[in-house]
N, C-alpha and C positions, 0 to 999 in steps of 0.2 A: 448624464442619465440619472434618472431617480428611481431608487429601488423600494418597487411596493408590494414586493410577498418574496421569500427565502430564492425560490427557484427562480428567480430574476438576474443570481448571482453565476447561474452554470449559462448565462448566454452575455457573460460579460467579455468585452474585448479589450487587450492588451492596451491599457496607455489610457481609457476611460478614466476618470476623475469622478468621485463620491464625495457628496460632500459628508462634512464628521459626522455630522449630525443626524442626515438620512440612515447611516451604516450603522448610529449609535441607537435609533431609533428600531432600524429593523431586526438587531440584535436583542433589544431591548422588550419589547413589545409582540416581536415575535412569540412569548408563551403564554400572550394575553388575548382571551378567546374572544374580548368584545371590540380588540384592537384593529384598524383597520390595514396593519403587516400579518394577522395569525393568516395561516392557511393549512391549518392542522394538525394534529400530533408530529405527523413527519416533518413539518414546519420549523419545529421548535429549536431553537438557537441555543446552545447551552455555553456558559462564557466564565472568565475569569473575573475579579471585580473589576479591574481596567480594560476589561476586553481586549487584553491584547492577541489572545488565542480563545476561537469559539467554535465549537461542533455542530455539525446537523445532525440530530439524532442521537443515539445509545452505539456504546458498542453492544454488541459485532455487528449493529446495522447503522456505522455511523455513515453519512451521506456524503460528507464533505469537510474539510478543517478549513477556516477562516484565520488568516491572520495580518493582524494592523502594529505596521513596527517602523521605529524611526532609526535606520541604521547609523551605529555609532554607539547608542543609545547602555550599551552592553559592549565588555572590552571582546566579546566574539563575534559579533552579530557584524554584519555588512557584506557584500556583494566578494564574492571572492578570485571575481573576474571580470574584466574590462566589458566583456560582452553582456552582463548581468544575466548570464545561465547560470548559474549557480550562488545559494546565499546559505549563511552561517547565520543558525534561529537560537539562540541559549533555550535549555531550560527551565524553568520556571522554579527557585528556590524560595525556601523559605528559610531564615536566620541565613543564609548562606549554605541550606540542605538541603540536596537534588532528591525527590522522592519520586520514582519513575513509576510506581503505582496513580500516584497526585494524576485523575482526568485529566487537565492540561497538556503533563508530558506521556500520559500511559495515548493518547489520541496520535501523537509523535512516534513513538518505539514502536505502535500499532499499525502505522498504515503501510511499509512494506507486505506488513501478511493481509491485509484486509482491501488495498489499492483504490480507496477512494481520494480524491482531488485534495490538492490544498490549495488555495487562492493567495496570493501573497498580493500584501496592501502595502505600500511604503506611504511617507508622510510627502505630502505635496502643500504649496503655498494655499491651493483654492478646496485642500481634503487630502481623501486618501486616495492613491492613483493604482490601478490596477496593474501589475507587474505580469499576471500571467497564473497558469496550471503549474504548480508541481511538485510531486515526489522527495518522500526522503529518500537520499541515495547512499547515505553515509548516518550511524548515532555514533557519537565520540560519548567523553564522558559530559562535559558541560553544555554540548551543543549540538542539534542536528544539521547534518547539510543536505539543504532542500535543490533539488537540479530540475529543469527546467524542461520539460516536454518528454520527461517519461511516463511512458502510456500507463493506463488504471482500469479498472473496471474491466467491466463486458469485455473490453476492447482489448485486454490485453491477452495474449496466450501463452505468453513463456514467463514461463517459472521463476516470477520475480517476490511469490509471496511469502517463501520462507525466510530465516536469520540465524545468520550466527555470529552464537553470543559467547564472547570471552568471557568465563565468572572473576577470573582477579580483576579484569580492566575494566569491568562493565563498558564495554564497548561491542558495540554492531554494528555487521556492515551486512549490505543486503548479500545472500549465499552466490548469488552471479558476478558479485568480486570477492568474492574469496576464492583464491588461488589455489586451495587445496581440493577445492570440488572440483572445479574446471578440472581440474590434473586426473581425477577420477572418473569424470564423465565422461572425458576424453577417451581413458582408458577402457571406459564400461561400453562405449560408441565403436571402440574397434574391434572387437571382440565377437558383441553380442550382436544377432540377428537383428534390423531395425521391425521389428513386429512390437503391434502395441501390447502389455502386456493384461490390456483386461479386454479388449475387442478383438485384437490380436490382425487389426488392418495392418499390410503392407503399404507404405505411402507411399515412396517409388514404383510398387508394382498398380498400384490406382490411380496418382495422381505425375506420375512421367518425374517425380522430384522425391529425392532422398533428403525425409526429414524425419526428426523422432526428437523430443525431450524429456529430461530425465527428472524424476520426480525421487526427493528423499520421503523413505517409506516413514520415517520417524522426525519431525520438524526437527529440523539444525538448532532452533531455538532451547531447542532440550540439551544440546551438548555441552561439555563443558573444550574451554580452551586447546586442552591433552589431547581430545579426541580425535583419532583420526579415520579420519571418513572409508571407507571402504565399498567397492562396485554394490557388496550384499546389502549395502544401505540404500540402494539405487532401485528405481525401475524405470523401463523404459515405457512411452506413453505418447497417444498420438496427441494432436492441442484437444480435440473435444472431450479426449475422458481424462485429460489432465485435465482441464479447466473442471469436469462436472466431479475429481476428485477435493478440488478445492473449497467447491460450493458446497460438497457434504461435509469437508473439514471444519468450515466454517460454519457453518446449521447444525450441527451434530456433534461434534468433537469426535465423532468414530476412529478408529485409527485405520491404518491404509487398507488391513487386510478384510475386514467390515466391509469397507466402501467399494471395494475389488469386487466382493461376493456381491453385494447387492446391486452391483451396476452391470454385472455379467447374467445375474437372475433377470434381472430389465430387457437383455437380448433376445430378439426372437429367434426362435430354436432354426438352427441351421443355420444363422446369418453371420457366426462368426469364421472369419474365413480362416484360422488355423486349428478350428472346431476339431482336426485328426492330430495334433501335434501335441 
């Protein structure tokens, strides 16, 4: 397959073959307005000088992470399962100093909160061969681990966009394995009523299914290591006004209780159904 504008990359299939050149071109030429790969601002390929890691777009609207790597290549880097779901990406250092602000890897530590795609490219005899979508699931200190068919975007509705970040280990892992949330959630899920806490829907009582997720009122990413999480850090939330608290978190930077009031002011008067409680 030959790629001849950015968006040609979100309808690529598993095991496709690019050749260098095509990939090196539309990376390249992409932020060239008379070139025949531009297709627009949102177009625009932002990249390292070896292109081994390249963005679509700025944050916080970045579109998608590209990345072209020859595993081995780095003593972390390579497949860290038979089945190749999951891969070990190093950092991007310079003298041998991880600067996790540096584009490259700030695109990395970014995308659990922000859940746009990453394309992973290995090196193939005829180019680069298309591995697949996916997800950081895991930031160490030198390395992120990319896993393979966790959902992004639009598509996804459970609460994958927060982090939490050790300050001595600089390390992260997405808040859905960290074990000390689950153990709160759990505990905040037995307790408290399952009503949303800014529409205030019953899910069981409308949709015949007992669901609710929990939303940290304050990003985990703020925490330090010590902290420990508690239910008053928590609210309960059905997927549409979690997913439209995130889309304000990220357009806004508002904090949760902002986003509560202004998303409850959007209801039409009457329509919430715990409106007496």
């Amino acid at each position: 397959m030959e790629l001849k504008k950015t968006r040609d990359l979100f309808f690529l299939s598993t095991g496709q073959i690019i050749t260098k050149r095509n990939l090196y071109d539309l990376v390249q030429f992409s932020k060239v307005e008379t070139s025949p790969y531009w297709s627009g601002t949102d177009g625009v390929i932002g990249n390292t000088p070896q292109q081994g890691i390249n963005w679509i777009g700025q944050l916080p609207e970045v579109q998608a992470v590209i990345i072209k790597t020859r595993p081995g290549s780095y003593d972390d880097d390579g497949w860290s399962d038979e089945g190749k779901n999951s891969y070990h990406y190093s950092f991007k250092a310079r003298n041998g100093v991880i600067s996790y602000s540096e584009k490259a890897n700030e695109v990395l530590v970014r995308q659990p909160q922000h859940l746009y795609p990453i394309f992973l490219f290995t090196e193939h005899k005829d180019g680069w061969q298309f591995e697949g979508t996916f997800a950081v699931s895991e930031i160490e200190e030198k390395f992120v681990v990319l896993h393979r068919g966790l959902t992004y975007g639009t598509h996804n509705s459970a609460p994958q966009e927060e982090l939490l970040f050790q300050e001595g280990e600089r390390k992260y892992v997405t808040h859905l394995m960290a074990e000390r949330s689950k153990g709160v959630v759990s505990a905040l899920k037995s307790v408290e009523s399952w009503l949303c806490d800014i529409c205030g829907v019953d899910f069981l009582a409308r949709y015949g299914v007992k669901y609710i997720e929990a939303h940290h009122k304050v990003p985990i990413s703020t925490y330090s290591s010590s902290y420990v999480v508690s239910p008053s850090d928590l609210s309960l939330l059905c997927p549409n006004c979690h997913k439209a608290v995130h889309i304000y978190m990220k357009k806004s930077g508002y904090e949760y209780a902002k986003i509560k009031a202004i998303l409850e002011a959007k209801a039409q008067p009457g329509t919430r159904p715990d409106a007496a409680r």
